[in-house]
N, CA, C and O of each residue as an XYZ file, in Angstrom:
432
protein
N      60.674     47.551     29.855
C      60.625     46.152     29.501
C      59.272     45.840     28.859
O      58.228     46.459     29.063
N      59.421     44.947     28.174
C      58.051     44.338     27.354
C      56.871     43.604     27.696
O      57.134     42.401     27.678
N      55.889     43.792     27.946
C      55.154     42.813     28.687
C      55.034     41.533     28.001
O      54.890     41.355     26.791
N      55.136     40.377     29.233
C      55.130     39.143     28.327
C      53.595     38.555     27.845
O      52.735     38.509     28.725
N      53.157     38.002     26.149
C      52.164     37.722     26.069
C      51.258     36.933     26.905
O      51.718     35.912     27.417
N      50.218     37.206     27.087
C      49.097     36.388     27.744
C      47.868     36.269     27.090
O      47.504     36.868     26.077
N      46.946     35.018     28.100
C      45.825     35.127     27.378
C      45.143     36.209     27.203
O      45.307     36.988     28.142
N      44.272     36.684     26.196
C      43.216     37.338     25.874
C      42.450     37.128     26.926
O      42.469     35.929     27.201
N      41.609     37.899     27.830
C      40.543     38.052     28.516
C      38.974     37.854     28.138
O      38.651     38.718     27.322
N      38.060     37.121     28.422
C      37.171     37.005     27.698
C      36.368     39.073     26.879
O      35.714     39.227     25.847
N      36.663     39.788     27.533
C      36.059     40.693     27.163
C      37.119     41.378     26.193
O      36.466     41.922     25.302
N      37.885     41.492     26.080
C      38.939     41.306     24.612
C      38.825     40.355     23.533
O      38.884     40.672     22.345
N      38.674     39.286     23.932
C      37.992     38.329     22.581
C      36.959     38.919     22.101
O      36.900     38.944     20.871
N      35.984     39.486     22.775
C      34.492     39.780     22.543
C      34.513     41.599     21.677
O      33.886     42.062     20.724
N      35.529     42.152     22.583
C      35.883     43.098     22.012
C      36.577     43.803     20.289
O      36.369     44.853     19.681
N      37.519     42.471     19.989
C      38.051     41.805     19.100
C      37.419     41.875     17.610
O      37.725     42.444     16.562
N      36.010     40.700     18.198
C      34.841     40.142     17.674
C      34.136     41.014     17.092
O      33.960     40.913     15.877
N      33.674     41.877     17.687
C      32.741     42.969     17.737
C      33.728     44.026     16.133
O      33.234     44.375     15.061
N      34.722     44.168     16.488
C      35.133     45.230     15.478
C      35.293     44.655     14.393
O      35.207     45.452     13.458
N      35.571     43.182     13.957
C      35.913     42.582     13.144
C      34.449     42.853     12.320
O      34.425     43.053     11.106
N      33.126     42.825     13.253
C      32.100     42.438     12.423
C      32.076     44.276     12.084
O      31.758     44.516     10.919
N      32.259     45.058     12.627
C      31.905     46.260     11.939
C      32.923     46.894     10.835
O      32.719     47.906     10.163
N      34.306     45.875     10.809
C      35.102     46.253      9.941
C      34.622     45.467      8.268
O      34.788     45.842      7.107
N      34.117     44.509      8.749
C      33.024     43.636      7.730
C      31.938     44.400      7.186
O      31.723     44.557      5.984
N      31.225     44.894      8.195
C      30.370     46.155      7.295
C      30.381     47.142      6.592
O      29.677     47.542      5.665
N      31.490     47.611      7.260
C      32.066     48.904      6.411
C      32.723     48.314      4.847
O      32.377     48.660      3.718
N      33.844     47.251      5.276
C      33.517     46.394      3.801
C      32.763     46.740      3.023
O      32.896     47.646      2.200
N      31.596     45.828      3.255
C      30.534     45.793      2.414
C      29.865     46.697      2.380
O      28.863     46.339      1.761
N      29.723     48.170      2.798
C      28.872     48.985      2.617
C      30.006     49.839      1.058
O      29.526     50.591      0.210
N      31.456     49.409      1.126
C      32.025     50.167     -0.399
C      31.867     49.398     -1.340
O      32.380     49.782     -2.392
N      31.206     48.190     -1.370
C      30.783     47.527     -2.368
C      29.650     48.021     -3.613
O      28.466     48.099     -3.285
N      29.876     48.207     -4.421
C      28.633     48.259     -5.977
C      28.083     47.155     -5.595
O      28.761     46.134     -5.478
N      26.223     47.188     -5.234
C      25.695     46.092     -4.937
C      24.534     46.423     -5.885
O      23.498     46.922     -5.446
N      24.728     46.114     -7.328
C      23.356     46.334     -8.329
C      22.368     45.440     -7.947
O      21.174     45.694     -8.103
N      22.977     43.919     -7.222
C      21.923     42.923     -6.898
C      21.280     43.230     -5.456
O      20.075     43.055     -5.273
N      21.918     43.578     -4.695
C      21.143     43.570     -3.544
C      22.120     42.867     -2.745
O      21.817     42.914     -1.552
N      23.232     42.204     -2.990
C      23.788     41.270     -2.432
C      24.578     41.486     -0.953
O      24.809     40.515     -0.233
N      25.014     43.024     -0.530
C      25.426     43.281      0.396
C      25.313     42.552      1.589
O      26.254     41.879      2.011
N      24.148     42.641      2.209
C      23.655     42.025      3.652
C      23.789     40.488      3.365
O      23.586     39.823      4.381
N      24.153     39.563      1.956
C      24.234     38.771      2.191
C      25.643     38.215      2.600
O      26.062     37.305      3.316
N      26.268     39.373      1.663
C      27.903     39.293      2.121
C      28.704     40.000      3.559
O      29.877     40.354      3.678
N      27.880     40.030      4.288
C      28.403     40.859      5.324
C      27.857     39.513      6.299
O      28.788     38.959      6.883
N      26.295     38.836      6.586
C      26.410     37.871      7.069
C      27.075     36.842      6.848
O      27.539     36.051      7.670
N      27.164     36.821      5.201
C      28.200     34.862      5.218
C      29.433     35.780      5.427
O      30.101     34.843      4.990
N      30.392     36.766      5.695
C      31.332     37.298      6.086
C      31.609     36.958      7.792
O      32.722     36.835      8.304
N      30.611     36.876      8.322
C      30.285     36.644      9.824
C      30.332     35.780     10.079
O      30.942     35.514     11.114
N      29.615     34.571      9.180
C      29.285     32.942      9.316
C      30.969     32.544      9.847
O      31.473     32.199     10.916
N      31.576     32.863      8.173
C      32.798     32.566      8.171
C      33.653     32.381      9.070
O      34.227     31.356      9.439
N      33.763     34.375      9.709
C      34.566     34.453     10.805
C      34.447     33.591     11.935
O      35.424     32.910     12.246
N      33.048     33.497     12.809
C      32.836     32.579     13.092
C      33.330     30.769     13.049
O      33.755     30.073     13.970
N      33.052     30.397     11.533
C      33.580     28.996     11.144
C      35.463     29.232     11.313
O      36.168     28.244     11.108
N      36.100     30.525     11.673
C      37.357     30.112     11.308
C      38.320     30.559     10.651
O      39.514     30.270     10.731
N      37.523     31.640      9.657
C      38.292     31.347      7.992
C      38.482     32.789      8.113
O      38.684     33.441      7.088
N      38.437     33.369      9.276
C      38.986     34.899      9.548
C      40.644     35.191      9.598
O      41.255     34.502     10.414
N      41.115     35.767      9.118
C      42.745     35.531      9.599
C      43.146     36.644     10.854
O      44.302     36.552     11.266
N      42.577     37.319     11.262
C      42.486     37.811     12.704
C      42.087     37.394     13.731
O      42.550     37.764     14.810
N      40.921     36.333     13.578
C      40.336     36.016     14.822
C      40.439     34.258     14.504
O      40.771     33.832     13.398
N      40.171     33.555     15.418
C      40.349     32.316     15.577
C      38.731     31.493     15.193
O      37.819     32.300     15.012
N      38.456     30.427     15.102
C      37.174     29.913     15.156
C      36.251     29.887     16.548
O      36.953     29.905     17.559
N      35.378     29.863     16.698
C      34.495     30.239     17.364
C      33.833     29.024     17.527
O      33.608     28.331     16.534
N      33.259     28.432     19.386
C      32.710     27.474     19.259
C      30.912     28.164     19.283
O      30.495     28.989     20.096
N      30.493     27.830     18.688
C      28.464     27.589     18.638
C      27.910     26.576     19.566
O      28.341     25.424     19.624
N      26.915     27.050     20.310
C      26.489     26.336     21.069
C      24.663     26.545     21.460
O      24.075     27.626     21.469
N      24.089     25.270     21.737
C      22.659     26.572     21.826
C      23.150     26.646     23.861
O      23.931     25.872     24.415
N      22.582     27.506     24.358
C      22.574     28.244     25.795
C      20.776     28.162     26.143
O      20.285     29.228     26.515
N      19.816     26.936     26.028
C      18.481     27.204     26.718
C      18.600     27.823     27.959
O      19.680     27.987     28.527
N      17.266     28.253     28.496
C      16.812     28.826     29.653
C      17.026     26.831     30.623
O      16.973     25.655     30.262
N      17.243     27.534     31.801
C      17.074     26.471     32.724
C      15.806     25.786     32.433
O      15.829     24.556     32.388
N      14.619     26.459     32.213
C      13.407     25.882     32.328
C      12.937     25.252     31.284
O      11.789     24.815     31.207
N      13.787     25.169     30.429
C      13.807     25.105     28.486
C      13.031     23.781     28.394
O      11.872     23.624     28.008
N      14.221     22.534     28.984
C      13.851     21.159     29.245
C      12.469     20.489     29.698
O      11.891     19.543     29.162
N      12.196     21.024     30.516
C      11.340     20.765     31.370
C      10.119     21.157     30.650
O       9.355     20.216     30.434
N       9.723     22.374     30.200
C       8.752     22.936     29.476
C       8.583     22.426     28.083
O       7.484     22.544     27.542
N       9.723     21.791     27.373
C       9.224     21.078     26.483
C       8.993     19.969     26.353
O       8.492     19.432     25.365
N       9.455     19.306     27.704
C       9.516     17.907     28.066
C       7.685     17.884     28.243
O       7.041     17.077     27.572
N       7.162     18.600     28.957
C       5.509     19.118     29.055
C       4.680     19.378     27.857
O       3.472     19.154     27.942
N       5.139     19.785     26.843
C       4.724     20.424     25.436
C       5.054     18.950     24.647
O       4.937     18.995     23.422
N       5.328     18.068     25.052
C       5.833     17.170     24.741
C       6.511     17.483     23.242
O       6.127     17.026     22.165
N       7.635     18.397     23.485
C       8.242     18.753     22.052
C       9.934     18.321     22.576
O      10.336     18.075     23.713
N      10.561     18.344     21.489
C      12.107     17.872     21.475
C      12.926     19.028     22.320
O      12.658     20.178     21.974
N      13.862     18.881     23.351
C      14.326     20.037     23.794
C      15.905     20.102     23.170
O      16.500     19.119     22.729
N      16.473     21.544     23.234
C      17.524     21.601     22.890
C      18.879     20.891     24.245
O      18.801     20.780     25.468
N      19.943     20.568     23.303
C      20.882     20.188     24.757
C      21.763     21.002     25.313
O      22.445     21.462     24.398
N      22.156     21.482     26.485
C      22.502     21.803     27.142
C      24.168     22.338     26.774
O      24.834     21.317     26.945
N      25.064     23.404     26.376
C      26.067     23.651     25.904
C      27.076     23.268     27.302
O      26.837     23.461     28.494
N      28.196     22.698     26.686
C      29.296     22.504     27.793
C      29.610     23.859     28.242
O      29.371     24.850     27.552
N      30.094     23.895     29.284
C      30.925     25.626     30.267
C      32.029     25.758     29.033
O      32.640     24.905     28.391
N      32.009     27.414     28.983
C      33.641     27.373     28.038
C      33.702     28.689     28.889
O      32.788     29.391     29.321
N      35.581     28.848     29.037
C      35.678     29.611     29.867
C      36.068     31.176     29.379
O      36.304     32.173     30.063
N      36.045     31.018     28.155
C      35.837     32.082     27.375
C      34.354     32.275     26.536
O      34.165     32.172     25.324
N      34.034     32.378     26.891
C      32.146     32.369     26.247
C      32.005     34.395     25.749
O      31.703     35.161     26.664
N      32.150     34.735     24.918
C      31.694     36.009     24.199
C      30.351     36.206     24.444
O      30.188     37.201     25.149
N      29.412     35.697     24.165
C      28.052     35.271     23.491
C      27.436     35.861     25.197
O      27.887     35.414     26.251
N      26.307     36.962     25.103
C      25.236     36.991     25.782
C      24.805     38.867     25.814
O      23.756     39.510     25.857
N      25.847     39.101     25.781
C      25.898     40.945     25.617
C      26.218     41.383     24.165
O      25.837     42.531     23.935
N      26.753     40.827     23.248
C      26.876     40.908     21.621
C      25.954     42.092     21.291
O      26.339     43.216     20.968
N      24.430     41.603     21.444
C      24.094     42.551     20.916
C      23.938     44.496     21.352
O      23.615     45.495     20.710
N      24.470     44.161     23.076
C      24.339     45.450     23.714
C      25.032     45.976     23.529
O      24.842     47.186     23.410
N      26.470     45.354     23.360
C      28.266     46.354     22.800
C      28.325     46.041     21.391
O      29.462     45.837     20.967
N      27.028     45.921     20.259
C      27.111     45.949     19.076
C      27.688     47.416     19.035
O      28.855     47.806     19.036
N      26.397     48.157     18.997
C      26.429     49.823     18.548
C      27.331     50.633     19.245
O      27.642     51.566     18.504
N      27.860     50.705     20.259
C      28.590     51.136     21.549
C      30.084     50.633     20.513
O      30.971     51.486     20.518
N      30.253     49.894     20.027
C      31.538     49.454     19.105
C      31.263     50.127     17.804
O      32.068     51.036     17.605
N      30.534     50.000     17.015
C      30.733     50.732     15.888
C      31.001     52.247     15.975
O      31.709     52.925     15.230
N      30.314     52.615     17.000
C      30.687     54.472     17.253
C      32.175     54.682     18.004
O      32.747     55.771     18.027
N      32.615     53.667     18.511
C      34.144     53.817     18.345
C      34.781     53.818     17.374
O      35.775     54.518     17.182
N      34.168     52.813     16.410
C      35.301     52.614     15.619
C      34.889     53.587     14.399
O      35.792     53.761     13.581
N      33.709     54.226     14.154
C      34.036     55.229     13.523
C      34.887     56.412     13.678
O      34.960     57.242     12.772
């Protein structure tokens, strides 16, 4: 029998995420780049996915994540602090960059 669909797990979204951006690189690394333009097309490739405009992956919410102490310390510095991101219960964002490389050597 078939298993019936369910949600994605946050570490499957993230998982997802991760290959999309190295399938983006590899992209752009078969590109003729006489200008240099590569790394710019591989980040606004990212922006994108991110904004949405991926047809594999869904949009992505952005949020800033300060340190607890963020507020307070700039409230002292008397500088503007950032605000505080709502809970999402799928949140990707905090290990990205540790299962960057650990993903691309799979997916080569």
């Amino acid at each position: 029998m078939r298993n019936r669909p369910r949600q994605l797990t946050s570490e499957e979204v993230r998982d997802q995420f991760l290959a999309h951006v190295w399938h983006t690189i590899r992209y752009w690394q078969r590109i003729e780049d006489p200008g240099g333009d590569r790394i710019e097309g591989v980040v606004f490739s990212v922006l994108a996915a991110l904004d949405g405009s991926a047809v594999a992956l869904p949009g992505f919410i952005i949020a800033p994540a300060p340190h607890v102490s963020d507020k307070q310390y700039c409230i002292k510095q008397r500088k503007n602090y950032f605000p505080k991101a709502p809970k999402v219960k799928c949140d990707i964002a905090g290990r990205l960059h540790d299962l960057f490389h650990p993903k691309g050597r799979e997916i080569l």
